[in-house]
N, C-alpha and C positions, 0 to 999 in steps of 0.2 A: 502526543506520541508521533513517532516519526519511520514510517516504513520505507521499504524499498522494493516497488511493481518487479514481480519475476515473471507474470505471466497475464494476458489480460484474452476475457473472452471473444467472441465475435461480435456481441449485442454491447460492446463496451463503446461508451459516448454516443448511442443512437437511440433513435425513437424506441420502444419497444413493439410500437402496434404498427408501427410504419418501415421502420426500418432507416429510416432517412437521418444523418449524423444531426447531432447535435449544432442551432448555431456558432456556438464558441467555438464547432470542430474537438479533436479531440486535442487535451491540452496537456494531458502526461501517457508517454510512452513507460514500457519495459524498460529496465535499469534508471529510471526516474525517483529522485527522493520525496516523499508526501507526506501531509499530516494528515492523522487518521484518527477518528474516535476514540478515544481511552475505551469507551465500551463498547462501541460499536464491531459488526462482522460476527464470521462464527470463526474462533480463532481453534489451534491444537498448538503442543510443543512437542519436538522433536530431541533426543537427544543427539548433539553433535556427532556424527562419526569420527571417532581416532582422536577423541578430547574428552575420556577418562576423567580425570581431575578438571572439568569445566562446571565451575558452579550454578549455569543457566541453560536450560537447552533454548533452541532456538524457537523465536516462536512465529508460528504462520497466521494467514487470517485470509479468507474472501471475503471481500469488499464489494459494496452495488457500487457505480460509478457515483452515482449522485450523493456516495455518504465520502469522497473526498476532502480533505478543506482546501487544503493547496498546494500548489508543486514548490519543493525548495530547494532553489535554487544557489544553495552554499552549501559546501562540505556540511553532511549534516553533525560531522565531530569535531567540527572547528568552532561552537556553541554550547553552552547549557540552555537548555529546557527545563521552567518548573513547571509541576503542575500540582 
C-alpha cells in the first residue's frame, strides 16, 4: 500500500524518552509518497466532498513513524503494485 504524509506530529522521527531525532534524521517529509502496512495504523474513510457518484471514499490512517517501509520516490501512478 502506498500513502501520501498530510501531516506529521512533533515526536515524528525522535527518540520518544529523549527527544533527540533519529540517526537516519528524519527521511519523509509532508507531501511525501510511502509504503505503508496493508494493516497496519488506525485508519477511517471519508466520503469525498462534491464526488456524489465516487465509488470509494477516501481513506486516512495514523501511522507511528517506525511502522513506515519506505519513501517512493516515483510517481506513485506511473506503477502497479500487487499484493
Amino acid at each position: 500500500m502506498i500513502g501520501k504524509i498530510v501531516a506529521m506530529g512533533p515526536l515524528a522521527f525522535k527518540n520518544k524518552d529523549t527527544m533527540v531525532p533519529w540517526p537516519e534524521g528524519t527521511w519523509a517529509q509532508v507531501g511525501d509518497f510511502v509504503r505503508v502496512p496493508k494493516w497496519g495504523g488506525d485508519r477511517w474513510e471519508i466520503k469525498v466532498p462534491g464526488e456524489d457518484d465516487a465509488e470509494d471514499p477516501a481513506l486516512f490512517m495514523t501511522l507511528n513513524d517506525h511502522e513506515l517501509i519506505a519513501k517512493v520516490t516515483a510517481n506513485p501512478l506511473s506503477f502497479k503494485a500487487y499484493v
